[in-house]
C-alpha positions as CSV (number, residue, x, y, z in Angstrom):
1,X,-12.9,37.3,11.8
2,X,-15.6,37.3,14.0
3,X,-18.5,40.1,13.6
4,X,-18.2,41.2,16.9
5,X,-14.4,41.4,16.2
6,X,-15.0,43.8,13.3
7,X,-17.1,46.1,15.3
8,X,-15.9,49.5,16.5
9,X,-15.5,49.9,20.0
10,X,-16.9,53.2,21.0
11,X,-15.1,55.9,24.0
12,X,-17.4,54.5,27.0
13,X,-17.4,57.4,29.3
14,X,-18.3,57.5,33.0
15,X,-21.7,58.2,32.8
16,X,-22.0,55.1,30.1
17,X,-24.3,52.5,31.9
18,X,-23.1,49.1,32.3
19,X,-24.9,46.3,30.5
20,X,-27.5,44.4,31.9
21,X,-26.8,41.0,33.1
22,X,-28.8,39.6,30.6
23,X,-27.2,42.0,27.7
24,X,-23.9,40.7,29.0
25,X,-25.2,36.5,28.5
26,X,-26.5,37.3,24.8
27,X,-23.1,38.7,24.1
28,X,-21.3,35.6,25.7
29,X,-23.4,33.7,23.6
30,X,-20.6,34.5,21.0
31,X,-17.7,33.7,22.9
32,X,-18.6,30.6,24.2
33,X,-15.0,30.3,25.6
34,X,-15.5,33.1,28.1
35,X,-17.2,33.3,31.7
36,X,-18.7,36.6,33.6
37,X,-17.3,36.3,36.9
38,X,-18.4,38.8,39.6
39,X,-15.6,39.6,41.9
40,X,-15.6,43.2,45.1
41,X,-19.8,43.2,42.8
42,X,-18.2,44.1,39.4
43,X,-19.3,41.9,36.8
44,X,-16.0,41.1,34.6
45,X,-15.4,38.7,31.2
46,X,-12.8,35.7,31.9
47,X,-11.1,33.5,30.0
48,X,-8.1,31.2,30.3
49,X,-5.6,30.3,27.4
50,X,-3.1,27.2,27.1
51,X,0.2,27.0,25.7
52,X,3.3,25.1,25.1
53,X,5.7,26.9,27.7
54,X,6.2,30.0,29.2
55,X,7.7,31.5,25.8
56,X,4.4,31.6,24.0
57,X,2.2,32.5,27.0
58,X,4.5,35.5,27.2
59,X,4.4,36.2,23.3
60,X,0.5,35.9,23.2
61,X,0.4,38.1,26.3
62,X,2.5,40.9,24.8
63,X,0.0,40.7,21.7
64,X,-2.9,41.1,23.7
65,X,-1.0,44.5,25.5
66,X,-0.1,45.7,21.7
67,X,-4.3,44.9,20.7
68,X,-5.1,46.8,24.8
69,X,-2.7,50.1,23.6
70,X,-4.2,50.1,19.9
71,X,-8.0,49.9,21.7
72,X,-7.1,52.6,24.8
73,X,-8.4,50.0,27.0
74,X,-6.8,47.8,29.2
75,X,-7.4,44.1,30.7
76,X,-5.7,42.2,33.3
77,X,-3.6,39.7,32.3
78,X,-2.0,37.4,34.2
79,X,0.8,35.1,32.4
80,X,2.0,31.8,34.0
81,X,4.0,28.8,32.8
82,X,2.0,27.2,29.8
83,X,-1.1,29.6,30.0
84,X,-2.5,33.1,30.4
85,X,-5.6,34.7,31.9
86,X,-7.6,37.5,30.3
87,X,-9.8,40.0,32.5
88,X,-11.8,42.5,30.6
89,X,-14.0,45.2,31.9
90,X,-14.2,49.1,31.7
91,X,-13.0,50.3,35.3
92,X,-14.7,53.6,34.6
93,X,-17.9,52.3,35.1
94,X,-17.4,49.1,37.3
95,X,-18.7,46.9,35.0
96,X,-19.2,45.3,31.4
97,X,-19.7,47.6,28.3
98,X,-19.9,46.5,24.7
99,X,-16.1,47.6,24.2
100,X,-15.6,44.2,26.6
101,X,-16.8,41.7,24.1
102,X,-15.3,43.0,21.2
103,X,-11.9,42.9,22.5
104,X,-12.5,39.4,24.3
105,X,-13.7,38.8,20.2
106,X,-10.2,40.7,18.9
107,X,-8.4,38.4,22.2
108,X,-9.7,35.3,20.4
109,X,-8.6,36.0,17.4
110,X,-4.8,37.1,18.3
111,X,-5.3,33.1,20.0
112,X,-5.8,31.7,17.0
């Protein structure tokens, strides 16, 4: 398990600040699987998964919901034949918090 895997997520209010772009590229520096994309200016954590079939996409999907409910927050994930897409970031305040690595961390685990 990665460290940033094992570290507590904290409640991320509104008035939390959103990291820093540069905060956000010394966290990806972990998770070299990942991208920040930037989409209506809110900076979000990416990544894309592959699988056999549409069977296991949907399995690993439906783990990543059960690790989203245990955590209280919620990515988008979009689950096609053979693959899946994971979106992190904290709606409440438009952009990336700590909380957003450690569950792309926890994501790559539940890939594994």
């Amino acid at each position: 398990m990665s460290r940033l895997a094992q570290t507590s997520c904290e409640p991320c209010s509104g008035n939390a600040i959103p990291l820093s772009y540069s905060a956000c590229q010394q966290h990806l520096q972990t998770l070299p699987e990942w991208q920040i994309i930037e989409h209506d200016g809110i900076m979000k954590l990416t990544r894309h998964f592959t699988f056999r079939d549409f069977a296991n996409a949907m399995a690993f999907s439906q783990r990543i919901g059960d690790l989203a409910e245990q955590a209280g927050h919620h990515p988008v994930i979009i689950t096609q034949w053979g693959k899946a897409t994971v979106t992190w970031w904290s709606h409440e305040i438009k952009g990336l918090h700590l909380n957003d690595f450690i569950l792309a961390a926890r994501t790559d685990e539940v890939a594994e």
